[in-house]
N, C-alpha and C positions, 0 to 999 in steps of 0.2 A: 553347485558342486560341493559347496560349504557344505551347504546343509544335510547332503547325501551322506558326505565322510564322517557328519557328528551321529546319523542314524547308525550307521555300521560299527562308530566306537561304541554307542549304548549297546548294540548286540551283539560284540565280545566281549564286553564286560558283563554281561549278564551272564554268558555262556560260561565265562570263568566262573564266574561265583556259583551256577548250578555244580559243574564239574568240580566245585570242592563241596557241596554240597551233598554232593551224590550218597558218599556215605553213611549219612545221616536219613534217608529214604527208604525205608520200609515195605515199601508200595510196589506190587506186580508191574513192571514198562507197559503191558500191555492196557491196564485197567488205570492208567493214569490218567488225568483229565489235565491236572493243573503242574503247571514246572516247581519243580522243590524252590528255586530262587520265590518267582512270584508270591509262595507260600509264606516265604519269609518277609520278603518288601510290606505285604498285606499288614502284616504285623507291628513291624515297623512302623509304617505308616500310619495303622492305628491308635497305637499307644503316640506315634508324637504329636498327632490331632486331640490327644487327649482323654481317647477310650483306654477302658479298666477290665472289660471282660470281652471275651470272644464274641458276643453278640455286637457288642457296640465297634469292635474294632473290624468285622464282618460290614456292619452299616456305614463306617466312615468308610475303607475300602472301598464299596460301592459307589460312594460318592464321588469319590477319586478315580473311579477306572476307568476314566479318559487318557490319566497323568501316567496311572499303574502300567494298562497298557500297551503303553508307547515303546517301553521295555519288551511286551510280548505280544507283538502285533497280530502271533497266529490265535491267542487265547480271546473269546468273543464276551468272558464277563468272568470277577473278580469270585474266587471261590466265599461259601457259605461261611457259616459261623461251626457248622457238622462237622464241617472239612477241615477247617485252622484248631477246632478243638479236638477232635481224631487225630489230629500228625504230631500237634503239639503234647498230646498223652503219650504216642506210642514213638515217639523219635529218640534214635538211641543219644541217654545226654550224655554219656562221657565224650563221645565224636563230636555231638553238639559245642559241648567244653573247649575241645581240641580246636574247632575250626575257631570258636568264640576268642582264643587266648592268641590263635594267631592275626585275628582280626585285631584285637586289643594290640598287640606288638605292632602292626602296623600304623593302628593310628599315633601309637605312641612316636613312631618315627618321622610320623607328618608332624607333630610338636616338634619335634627336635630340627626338620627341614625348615620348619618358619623359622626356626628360632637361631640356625646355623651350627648346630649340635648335631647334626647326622654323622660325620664322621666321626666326632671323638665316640659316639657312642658304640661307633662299627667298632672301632678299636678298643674297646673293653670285650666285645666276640671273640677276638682272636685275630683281628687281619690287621694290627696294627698293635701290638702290643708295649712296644718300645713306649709308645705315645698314649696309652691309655691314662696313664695317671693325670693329664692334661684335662681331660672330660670332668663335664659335669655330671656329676650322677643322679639317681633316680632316690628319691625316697619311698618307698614301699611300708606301708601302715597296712597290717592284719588285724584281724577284728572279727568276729562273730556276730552273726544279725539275728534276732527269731522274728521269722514269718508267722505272726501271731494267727494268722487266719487260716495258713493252709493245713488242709484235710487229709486224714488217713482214708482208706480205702472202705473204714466202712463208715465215712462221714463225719465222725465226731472229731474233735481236737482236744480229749481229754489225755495225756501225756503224748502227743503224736505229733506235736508242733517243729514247724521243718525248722533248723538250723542251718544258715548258710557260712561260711568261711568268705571271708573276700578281699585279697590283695590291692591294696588303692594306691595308686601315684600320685601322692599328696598336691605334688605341685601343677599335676597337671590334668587332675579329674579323673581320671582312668581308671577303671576297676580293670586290671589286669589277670586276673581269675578269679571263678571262684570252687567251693568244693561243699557239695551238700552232704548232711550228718542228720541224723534221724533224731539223735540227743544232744544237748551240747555238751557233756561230759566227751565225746566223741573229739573233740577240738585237739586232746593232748598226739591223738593216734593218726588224725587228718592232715596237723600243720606239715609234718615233713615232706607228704607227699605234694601237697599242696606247692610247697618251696619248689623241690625239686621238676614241676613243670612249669615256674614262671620265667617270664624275660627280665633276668635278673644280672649280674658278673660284678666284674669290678668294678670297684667307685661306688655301687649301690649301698643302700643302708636300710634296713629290714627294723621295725619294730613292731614291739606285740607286749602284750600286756603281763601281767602275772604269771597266766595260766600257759602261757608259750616260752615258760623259762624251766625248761629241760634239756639235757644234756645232747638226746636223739636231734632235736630242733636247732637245736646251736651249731653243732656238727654238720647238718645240712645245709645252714645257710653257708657255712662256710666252703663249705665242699662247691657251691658253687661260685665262690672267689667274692662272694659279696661281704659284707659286715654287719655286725647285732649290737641294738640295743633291750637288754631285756631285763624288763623289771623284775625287782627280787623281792617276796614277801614270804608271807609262814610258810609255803607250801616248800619251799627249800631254806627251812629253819638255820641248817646248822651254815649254811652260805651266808644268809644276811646276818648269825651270832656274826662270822666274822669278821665281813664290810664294818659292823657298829663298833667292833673293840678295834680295829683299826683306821678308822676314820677319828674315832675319841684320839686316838693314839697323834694321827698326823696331824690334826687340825691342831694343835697342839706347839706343830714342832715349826718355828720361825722361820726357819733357814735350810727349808726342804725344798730341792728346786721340781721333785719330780712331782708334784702337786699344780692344779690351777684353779682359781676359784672364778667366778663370773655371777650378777647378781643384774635384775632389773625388778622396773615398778611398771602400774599397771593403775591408772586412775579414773575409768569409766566405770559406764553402769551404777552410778551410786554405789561402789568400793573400792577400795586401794587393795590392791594386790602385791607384793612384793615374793619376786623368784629368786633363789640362792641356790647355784650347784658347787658343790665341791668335788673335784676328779682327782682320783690319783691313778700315776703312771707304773704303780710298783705291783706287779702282776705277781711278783716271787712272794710277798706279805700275804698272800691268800693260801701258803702252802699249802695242804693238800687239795686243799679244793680248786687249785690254778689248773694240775693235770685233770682234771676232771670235766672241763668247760673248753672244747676247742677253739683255739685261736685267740682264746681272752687276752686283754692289754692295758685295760682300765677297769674301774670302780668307783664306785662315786656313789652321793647323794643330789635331790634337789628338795628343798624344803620351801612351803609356798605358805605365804604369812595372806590370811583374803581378813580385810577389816572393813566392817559396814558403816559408810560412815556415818549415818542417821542414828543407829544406835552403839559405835565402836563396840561391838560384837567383833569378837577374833577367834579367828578357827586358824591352826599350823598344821597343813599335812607333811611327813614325808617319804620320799620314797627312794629307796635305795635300788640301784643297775649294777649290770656288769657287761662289757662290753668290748669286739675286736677292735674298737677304734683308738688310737690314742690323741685322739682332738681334742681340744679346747674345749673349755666347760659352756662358754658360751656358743659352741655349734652343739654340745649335747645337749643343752637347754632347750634348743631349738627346735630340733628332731624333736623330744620327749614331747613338747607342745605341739608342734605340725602333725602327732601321732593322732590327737583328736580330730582332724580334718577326716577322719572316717567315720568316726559319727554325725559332723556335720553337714559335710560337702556329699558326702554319699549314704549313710543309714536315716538320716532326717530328710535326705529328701524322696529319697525311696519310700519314705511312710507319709511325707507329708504333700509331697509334688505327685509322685506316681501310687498314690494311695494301697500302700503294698500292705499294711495292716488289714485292710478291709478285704483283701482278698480270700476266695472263699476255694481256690482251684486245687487240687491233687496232685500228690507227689508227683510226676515229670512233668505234667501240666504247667506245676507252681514253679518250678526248676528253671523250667527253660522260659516260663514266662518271665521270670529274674534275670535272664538274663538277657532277657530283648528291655525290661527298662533300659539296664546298664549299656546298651548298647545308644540309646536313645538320648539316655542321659550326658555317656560319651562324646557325642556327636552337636549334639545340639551345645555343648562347650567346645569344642572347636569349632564350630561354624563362628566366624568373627565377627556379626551383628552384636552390636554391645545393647545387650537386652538381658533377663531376665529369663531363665525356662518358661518361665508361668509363661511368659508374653511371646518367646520364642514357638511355645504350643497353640498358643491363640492365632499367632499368623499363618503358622502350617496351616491351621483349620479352616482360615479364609481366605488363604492368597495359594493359587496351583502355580504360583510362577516361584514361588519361594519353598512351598513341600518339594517340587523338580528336584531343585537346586539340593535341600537335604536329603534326597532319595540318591543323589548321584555321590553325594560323600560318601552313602551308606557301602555302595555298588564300589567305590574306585578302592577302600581298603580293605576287601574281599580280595581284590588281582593288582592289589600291590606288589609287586617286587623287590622282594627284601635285598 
């Protein structure tokens, strides 16, 4: 009877994920062969065994369509490499995007259920608002990726190179959306929109580099009750003239209590590193440029001293913010740093784990193929085997008792219940 009940849960939960699928299906009901779910598990399942392109990840499917389906008991074998690379060209991606970002919200709440953070995070939504400032919040790192490999339509990748946008939850592996751009000059006119459909509110903290310090972007993230760190360089000249003649000004001044400073060291890898932020609280010292930046409340520098110690070679960067936070120099320190975990934890491994450089696929092709890594990626960091992707993909590839197991996380945050 056990086992009866665990077959009919996999066939609702399948049913749901078609049914939010549905929108994203192109394909005449009557001329259908294969169910949009299975379409997508195929996928899945091949990129976490370790395939790169529609043929191999067609071939490992195949391998697997004992496991596949078990999920789709009326389908008698795993569609082609024609099939997965046709649906995955012509699938509409914005609705792709939509279902993608609500699957991303979900898993991000199964983080927060292991971790006993579900409910403060309901209550930065709105159903607990008294209690929200109690939560902890998300950190959200923006970043821009080039897909050095994907192709225009008429083959070549001479100026045609995809650009993707992609919202990362620093602490917890999550690519939270993303938003593709044909150029990456495109990043200043994408990020608001981007913002405005993430799973974002209060308590959250958004940073983005340079090129995402404009006034449209700050105003948005704000508008959704979250908070910015954003860095300030030439490109908003007369802003950073005046962080430096008022930073010269307060570091200055002894007995200024709205100031904080916070400093740490860093002594691996053969160099010392040494980080210094200086924050100030005096948002009215920015006159004109304070109205001009929604919800601004700080300013500040961090200045990073890197010394080699083989050859005391020393390089001083710094970089100047403004920000709706008025926290501690040392949690702005933190963020500024955690900001890099999207190059590392998700743009290096995307190139170097799911070999997304070498990819050779076409605009929605390459699109949606970006976003079945990040789903994989996602996933296989939550599953609690303390392992390694690399070695997390190698077990998929040999053990069907352990791909199950990650097929069925994939299925359970499709018909989560928010």
């Amino acid at each position: 009877m056990q086992k009866k009940s665990k077959v009919i849960e996999k066939f609702l939960l399948c049913e749901e994920m078609d049914r939010l699928l549905e929108i994203t299906d192109f394909r005449q009901p009557e001329k259908t062969t294969y169910p949009v779910g299975l379409i997508l598990l195929c996928a899945l399942v091949g990129v976490t065994m370790g395939a790169n392109s529609w043929n191999d990840i067609a071939y490992a499917a195949g391998l697997r369509s004992s496991t596949l389906l078990k999920y789709y008991p009326n389908v008698k074998q795993t569609p082609s490499h024609d099939t997965l690379r046709r649906f995955f060209s012509l699938a509409n991606t914005d609705e792709l995007e939509k279902i993608y970002r609500a699957w991303a919200k979900a898993l991000l709440m199964g983080h927060f259920e292991q971790s006993g953070l579900n409910e403060s995070k309901k209550s930065a939504e709105g159903e607990n608002e008294n209690n929200s400032s109690s939560k902890k919040g998300i950190h959200v790192a923006i970043d821009g990726k080039t897909n050095r490999g994907a192709m225009s339509q008429k083959g070549t990748t001479a100026n045609t190179k995809m650009h993707i946008l992609n919202a990362f939850a620093t602490e917890y592996g999550i690519c939270l959306g993303q938003r593709r751009m044909e150029e990456k000059t495109g990043e200043i006119s994408n990020l608001p929109v981007l913002i405005k459909e993430l799973f974002i509110g209060k308590g959250d903290v958004v940073t983005i580099d340079a090129i995402g310090t404009q006034r449209e972007i700050a105003k948005a993230i704000v508008e959704k009750k979250a908070d910015y760190i954003l860095t300030v360089k030439g490109n908003q000249k007369s802003l950073k003239k005046t962080i430096e003649d008022n930073l010269k000004e307060e570091q200055c001044k002894k007995n200024n209590r709205r100031h904080d400073e916070a400093e740490e060291w860093d002594n691996s890898h053969g160099r010392s590193v040494h980080r210094y932020c200086f924050i100030s609280t005096e948002p009215l010292c920015l006159g004109s440029q304070k109205d001009k930046w929604e919800g601004v409340q700080s300013y500040g520098l961090i200045r990073t001293t890197r010394t080699v110690k083989s050859t005391k070679q020393e390089t001083v960067d710094t970089q100047y913010f403004i920000s709706s936070l008025k926290g501690d120099a040392a949690t702005i320190m933190k963020y500024k740093r955690d900001h890099w975990k999207v190059e590392n934890n998700l743009h290096w491994m995307l190139d170097v784990q799911y070999k997304e450089d070498d990819d050779r696929k076409k605009e929605n092709s390459a699109q949606n193929f970006a976003l079945i890594n990040k789903m994989v990626l996602a996933i296989l960091k939550l599953e609690e085997t303390k392992q390694t992707q690399g070695r997390k993909r190698m077990r998929a590839a040999a053990d069907p008792l352990y791909l199950e197991k990650v097929i069925e996380l994939f299925i359970k945050y499709f018909a989560k219940e928010e």
